[in-house]
C-alpha positions in Angstrom: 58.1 30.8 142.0 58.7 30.8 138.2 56.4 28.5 136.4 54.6 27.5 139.1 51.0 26.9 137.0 52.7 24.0 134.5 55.0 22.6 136.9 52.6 22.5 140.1 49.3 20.9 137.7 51.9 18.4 136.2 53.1 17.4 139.9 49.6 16.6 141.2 49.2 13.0 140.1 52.3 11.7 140.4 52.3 13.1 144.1 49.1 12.1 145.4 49.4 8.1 143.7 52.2 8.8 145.6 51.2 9.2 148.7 48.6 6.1 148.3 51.6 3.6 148.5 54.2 3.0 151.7 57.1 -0.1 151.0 59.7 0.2 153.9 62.3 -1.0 151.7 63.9 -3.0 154.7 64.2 -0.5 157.2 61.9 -2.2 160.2 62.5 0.6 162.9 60.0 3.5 163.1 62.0 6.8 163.2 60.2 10.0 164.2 60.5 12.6 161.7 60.5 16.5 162.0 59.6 18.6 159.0 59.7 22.5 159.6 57.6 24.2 157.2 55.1 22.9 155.1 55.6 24.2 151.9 56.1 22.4 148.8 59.6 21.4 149.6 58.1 20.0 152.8 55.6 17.9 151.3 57.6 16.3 148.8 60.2 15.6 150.8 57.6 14.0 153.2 56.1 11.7 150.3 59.2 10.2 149.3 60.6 9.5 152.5 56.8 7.5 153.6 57.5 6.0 149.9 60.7 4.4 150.7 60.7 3.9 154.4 58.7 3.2 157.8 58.6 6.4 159.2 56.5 9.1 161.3 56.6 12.6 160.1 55.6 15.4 162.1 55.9 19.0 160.2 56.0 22.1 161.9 54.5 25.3 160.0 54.9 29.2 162.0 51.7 29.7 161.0 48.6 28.1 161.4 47.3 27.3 158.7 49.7 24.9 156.1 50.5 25.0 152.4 53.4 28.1 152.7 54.1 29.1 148.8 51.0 27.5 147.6 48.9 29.7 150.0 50.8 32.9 150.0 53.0 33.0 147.0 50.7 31.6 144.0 48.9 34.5 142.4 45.3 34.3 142.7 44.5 34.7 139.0 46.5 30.9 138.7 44.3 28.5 141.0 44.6 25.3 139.3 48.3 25.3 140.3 46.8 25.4 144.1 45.2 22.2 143.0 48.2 20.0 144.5 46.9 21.2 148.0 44.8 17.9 147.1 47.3 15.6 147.4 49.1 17.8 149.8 46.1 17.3 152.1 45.9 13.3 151.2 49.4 13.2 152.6 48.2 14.8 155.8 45.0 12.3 156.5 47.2 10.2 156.6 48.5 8.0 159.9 52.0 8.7 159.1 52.1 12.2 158.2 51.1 15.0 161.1 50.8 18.5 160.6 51.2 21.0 163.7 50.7 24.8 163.2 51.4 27.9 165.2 54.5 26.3 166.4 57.8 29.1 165.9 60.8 26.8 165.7 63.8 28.7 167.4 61.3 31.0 169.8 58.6 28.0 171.5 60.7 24.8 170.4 64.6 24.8 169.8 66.3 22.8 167.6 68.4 21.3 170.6 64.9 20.2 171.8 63.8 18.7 168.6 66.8 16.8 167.9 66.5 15.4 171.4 62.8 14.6 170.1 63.5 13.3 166.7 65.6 10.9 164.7 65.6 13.3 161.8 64.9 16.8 161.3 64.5 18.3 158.1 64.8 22.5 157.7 62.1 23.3 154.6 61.0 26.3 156.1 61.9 28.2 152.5 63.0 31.8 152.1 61.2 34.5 154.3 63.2 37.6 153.3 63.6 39.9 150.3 67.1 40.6 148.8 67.9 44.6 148.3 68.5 46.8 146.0 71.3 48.6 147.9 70.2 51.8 146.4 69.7 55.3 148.3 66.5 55.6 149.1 64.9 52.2 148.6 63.6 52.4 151.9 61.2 55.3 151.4 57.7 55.2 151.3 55.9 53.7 148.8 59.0 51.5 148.1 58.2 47.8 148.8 59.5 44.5 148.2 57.4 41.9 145.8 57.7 39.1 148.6 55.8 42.2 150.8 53.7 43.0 148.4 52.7 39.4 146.8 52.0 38.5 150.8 49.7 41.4 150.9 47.2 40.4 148.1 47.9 36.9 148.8 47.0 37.3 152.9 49.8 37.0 154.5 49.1 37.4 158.5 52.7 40.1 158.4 51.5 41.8 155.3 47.9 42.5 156.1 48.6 45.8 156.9 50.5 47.3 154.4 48.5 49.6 152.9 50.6 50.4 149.8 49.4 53.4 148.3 48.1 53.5 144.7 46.8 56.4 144.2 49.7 57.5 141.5 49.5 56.8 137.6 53.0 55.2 137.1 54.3 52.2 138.7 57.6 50.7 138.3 59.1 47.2 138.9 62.6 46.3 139.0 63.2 42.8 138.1 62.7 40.6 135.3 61.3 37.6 136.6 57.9 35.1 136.9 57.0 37.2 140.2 57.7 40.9 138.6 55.5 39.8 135.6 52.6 38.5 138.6 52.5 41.6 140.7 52.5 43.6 137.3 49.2 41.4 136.1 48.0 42.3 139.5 47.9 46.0 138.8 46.6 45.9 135.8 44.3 43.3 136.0 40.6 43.9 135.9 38.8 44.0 138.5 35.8 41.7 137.1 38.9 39.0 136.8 40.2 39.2 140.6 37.0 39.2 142.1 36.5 35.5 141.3 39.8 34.9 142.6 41.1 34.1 146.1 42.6 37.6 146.6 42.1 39.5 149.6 39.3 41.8 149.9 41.1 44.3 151.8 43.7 44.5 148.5 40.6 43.5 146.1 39.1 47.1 147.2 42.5 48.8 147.2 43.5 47.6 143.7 39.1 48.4 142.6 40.4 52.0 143.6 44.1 52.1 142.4 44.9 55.1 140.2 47.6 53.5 138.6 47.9 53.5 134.8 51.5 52.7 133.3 53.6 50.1 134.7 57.2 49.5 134.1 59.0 46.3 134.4 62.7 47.0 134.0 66.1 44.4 134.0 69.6 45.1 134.4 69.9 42.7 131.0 68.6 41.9 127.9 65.8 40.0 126.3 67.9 36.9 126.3 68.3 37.1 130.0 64.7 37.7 130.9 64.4 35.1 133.4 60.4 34.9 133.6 58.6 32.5 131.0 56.7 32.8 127.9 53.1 31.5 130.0 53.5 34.6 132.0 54.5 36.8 129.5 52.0 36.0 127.5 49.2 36.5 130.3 50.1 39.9 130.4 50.0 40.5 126.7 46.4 39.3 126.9 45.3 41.7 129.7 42.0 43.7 128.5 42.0 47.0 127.8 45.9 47.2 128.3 48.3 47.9 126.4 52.2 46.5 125.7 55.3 48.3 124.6 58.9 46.8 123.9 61.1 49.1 122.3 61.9 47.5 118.5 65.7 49.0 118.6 65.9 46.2 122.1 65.7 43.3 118.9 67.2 44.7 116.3 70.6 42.7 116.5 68.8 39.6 117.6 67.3 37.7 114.2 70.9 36.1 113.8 70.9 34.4 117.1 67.4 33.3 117.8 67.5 29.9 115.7 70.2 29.1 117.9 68.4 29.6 120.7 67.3 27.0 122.9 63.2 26.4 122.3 61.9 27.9 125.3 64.1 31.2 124.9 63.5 31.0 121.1 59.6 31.0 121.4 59.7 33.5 124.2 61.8 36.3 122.4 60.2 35.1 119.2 56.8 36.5 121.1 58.5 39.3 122.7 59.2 40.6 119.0 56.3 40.0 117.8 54.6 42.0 120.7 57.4 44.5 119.8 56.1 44.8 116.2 52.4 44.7 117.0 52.1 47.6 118.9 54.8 49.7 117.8 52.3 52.0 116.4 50.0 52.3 119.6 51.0 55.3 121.8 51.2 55.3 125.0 47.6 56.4 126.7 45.6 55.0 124.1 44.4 52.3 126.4 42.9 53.2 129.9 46.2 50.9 131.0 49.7 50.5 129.8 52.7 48.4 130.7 56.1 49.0 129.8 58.7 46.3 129.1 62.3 47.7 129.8 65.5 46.5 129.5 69.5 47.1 130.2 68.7 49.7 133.0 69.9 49.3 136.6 68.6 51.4 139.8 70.9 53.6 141.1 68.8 55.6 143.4 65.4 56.3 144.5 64.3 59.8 143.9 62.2 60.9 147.1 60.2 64.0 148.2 62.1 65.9 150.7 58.5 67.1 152.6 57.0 63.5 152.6 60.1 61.4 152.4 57.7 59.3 149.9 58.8 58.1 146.3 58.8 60.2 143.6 60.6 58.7 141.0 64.0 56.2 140.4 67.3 57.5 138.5 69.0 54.5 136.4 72.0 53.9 134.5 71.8 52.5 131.1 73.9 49.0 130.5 75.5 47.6 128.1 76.1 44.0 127.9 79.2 42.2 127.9 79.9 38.7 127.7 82.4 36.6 130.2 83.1 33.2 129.8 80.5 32.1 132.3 77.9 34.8 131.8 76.4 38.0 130.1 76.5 41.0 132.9 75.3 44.0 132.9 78.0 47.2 132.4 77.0 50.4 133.2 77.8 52.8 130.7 77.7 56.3 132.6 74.6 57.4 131.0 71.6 58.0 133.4 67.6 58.3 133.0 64.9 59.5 135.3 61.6 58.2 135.8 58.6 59.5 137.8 56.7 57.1 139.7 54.5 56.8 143.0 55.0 53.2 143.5 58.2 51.1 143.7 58.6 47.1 144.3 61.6 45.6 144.1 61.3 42.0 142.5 65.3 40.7 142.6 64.8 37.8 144.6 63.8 35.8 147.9 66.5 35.2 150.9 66.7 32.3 153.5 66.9 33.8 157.3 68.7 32.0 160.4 66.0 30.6 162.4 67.9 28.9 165.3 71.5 29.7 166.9 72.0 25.9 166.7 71.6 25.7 163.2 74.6 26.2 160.6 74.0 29.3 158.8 75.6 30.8 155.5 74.9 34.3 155.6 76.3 35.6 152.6 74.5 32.9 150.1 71.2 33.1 152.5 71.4 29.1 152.7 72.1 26.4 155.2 75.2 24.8 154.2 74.8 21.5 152.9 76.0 18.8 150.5 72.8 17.0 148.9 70.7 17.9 151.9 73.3 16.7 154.6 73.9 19.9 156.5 77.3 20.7 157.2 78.8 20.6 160.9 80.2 23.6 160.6 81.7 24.2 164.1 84.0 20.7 163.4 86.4 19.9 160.6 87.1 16.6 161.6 85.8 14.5 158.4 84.2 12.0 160.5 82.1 14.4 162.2 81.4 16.3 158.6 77.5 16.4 158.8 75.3 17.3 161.8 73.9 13.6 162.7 70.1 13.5 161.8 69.8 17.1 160.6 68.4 17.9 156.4 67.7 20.4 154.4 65.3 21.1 151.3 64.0 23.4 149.1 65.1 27.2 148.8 67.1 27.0 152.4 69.1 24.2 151.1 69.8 25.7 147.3 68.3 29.3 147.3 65.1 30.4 146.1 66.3 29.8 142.5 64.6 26.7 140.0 61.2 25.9 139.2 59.1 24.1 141.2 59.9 20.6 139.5 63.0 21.7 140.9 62.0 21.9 144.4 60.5 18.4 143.8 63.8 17.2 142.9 65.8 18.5 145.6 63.4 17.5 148.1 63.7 13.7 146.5 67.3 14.3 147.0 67.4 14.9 150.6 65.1 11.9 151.2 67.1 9.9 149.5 69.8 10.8 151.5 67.9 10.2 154.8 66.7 6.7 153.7 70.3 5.8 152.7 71.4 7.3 156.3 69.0 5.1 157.9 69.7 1.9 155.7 73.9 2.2 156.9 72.1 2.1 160.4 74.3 6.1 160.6 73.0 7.7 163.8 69.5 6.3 163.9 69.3 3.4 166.3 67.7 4.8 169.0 63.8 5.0 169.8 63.0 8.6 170.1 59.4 9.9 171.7 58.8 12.1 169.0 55.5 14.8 169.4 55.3 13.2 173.0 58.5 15.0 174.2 57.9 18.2 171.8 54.0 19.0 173.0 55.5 19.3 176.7 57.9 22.3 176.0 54.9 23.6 173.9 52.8 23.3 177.1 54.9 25.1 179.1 55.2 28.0 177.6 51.7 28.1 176.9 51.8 27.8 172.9 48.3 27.5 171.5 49.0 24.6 168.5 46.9 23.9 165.4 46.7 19.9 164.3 45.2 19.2 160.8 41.6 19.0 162.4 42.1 22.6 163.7 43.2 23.9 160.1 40.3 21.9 158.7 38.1 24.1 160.7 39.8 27.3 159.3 39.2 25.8 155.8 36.0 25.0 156.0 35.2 28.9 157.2 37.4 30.3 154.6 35.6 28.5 151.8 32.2 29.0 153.5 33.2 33.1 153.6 34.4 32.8 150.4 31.1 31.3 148.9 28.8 34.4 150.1 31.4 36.6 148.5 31.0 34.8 145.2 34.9 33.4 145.8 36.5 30.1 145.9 37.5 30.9 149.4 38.1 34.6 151.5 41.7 33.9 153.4 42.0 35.1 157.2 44.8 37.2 157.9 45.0 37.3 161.4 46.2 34.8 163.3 44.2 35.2 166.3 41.0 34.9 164.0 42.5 31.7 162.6 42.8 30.5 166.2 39.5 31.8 167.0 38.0 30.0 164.4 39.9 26.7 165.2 39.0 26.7 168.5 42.2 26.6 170.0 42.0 26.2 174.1 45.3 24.0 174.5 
């Protein structure tokens, strides 16, 4: 998710030119084409593949509705990065490119069935579950992950329920990332600024209510490892009527390194000091809202109330660093703090989930073993049978939910540069497959209502429409029999 505003506005063009031009670079056969998910990954691996050969892509989406990260992972304060939902959509109108919705790959279709259905199918269905802390206690009330709590304000059908409650003054954030520094903004945000935003009412009101005062972003590491960028940094030094503070003492021994640095990094802790020195003399509570930058502490535990079983504070051991030849890690140094809070979220990073028995799975590194998209047939080790025949991944299931987005971009490329050079060496992909045809009967039989793009252009026209009277670019449904409701759904 990190830079998604620069990366996503610069993608826009080149994807939806793009999308205008199909060459089948020699290949005359139509293969049928089975996307699951359609998120970023999805798309772009869908555009180059319509670039560079004569295919038909179907893509499968849980949901109903399409646009996965864009839709549910974006903050709402950053909607000109939603704007490639344009070209996302061109892609879509056109005869090539089909998007289904509502359709739960492994539960109403297998992946037997859609291998049976397709020449190719490509897993892009991203990274659905949150890494833990592995700390007593996380588990608590008022402990949440950010993937839980970014799908809440964002409208996520499985978070609209959550509820988190706000009504304490300090809030604390482990992690050290882009998303860390967005649900941070979100707390602290004023309300005047969300309400012209795509949030949620339901977390619009919570958040118009929300007691909370003093929030504290904390990383195992140091400044030189902060891993979100200097555009959301920045936002939050920018906040109204907040207030930063970086202890000085964390950039003392920094001056002789940072013209080494490489730009980025240099400008970012260049701006991180200068924050440092600014408001060194502000104490905290002199602004109605305060955040609190904090670095070389790691969670040990989460300090609960016995009566409530609800947070009450975390314990953490202070690091120092130490260098290895590959990396700086964190080393605990015995020394322990304690720090009262009513509001936890853990913001370490996303994890890829097993969707399917019949797909390969790596369960330790949360990916689908691959090489360049090619996923691996792990159940044989004879070399000639090293890859599943017609089966891809791309995006976060294929590398992990690390990279910016240009790097999703990339990777998807990748894997449909891969399928086109499959398809050229004539490996696996002779045969006319039906496609949709076959799929929709298994979908029939078990009753499953499915969205096509005219259904979802139903839901957006009612979202925008609800959205208008509430002085919003668009009000987002969270449930999904409202979204099939609206849609009209009576397959």
């Amino acid at each position: 998710m990190a830079t998604l505003r620069n990366i996503f506005t610069s993608c826009v063009v080149n994807f939806s030119r793009g999308t205008r031009r199909f060459s089948c670079s020699g290949l005359h056969q139509n293969y049928r084409v089975c996307i699951i998910g359609s998120g970023p990954a999805a798309f772009y691996t869908a555009q180059e593949l319509l670039k560079k050969s004569d295919v038909t892509i179907d893509i499968f989406e849980r949901l109903p509705v399409p646009f996965g990260l864009v839709r549910y992972g974006v903050a709402p304060d950053h909607p000109e990065v939603k704007n490639c939902i344009n070209g996302f959509t061109n892609l879509m109108q056109t005869r090539k490119c089909r998007f289904y919705g509502n359709i739960n790959v492994g539960k109403d279709i297998s992946m037997q069935q859609l291998r049976s259905a397709y020449n190719v199918v490509v897993l892009a269905y991203g990274a659905e579950n949150n890494r833990k802390l592995g700390i007593p206690g996380e588990d608590v009330s008022g402990c949440y992950a950010a993937r839980e709590f970014v799908g809440w304000y964002n409208g996520l059908p499985s978070m609209a329920d959550l509820k988190p409650d706000l009504s304490s003054e300090n809030a604390v954030i482990f992690g050290h990332g882009n998303v860390a520094l967005d649900v941070a903004r979100m707390l602290l945000a004023p309300i005047a600024m969300l309400e012209k935003t795509d949030i949620c009412t339901n977390a619009l009101e919570a958040l118009r209510n929300s007691k909370i005062k003093n929030v504290y972003i904390i990383g195992r590491r140091g400044p030189l490892q902060a891993a979100f960028t200097i555009k959301e940094f920045r936002e939050l030094t920018k906040l109204s009527n907040c207030n930063g503070h970086l202890d000085n003492s964390n950039f003392s021994d920094l001056s002789d390194c940072i013209t080494g640095l490489a730009r980025a990094r240099k400008r970012l802790t260049e701006l991180m000091i200068k924050v440092a020195l600014d408001n060194s003399g502000i104490q905290p509570g002199q602004q109605s809202r305060n955040w609190y930058m904090k670095f070389n502490r790691s969670p040990v535990e989460v300090l609960s109330s016995r009566k409530f079983n609800r947070v009450k504070g975390v314990r953490m051991e202070v690091n120092n660093l130490e260098e290895t030849s590959e990396s700086v890690r964190a080393v605990g140094t015995g020394e322990f703090e304690n720090l009262g809070c009513g509001l936890m979220i853990s913001s370490i990073g996303y994890k890829s989930i097993s969707i399917d028995k019949d797909i390969p799975y790596d369960s330790i590194n949360g990916i689908i073993p691959n090489i360049k998209g090619r996923v691996m047939n792990t159940d044989n080790s004879n070399e000639e049978e090293k890859y599943l025949k017609g089966v891809y991944c791309s995006g976060w299931v294929k590398r992990g939910p690390i990279g910016v987005i240009v790097s999703t971009m990339t990777d998807a490329f990748e894997t449909a540069n891969m399928i086109v050079e499959d398809m050229r060496q004539g490996n696996a992909f002779s045969e006319s497959l039906p496609g949709f045809e076959e799929v929709v009967k298994h979908l029939n039989q078990k009753e499953v209502k499915y969205v096509t793009f005219e259904d979802w252009c139903k839901i957006d026209a009612y979202e925008k429409d609800l959205g208008k009277m509430r002085g919003k670019p668009r009000e987002k449904i969270t449930s999904v029999v409202e979204m099939l409701n609206i849609a009209n759904i009576h397959k």
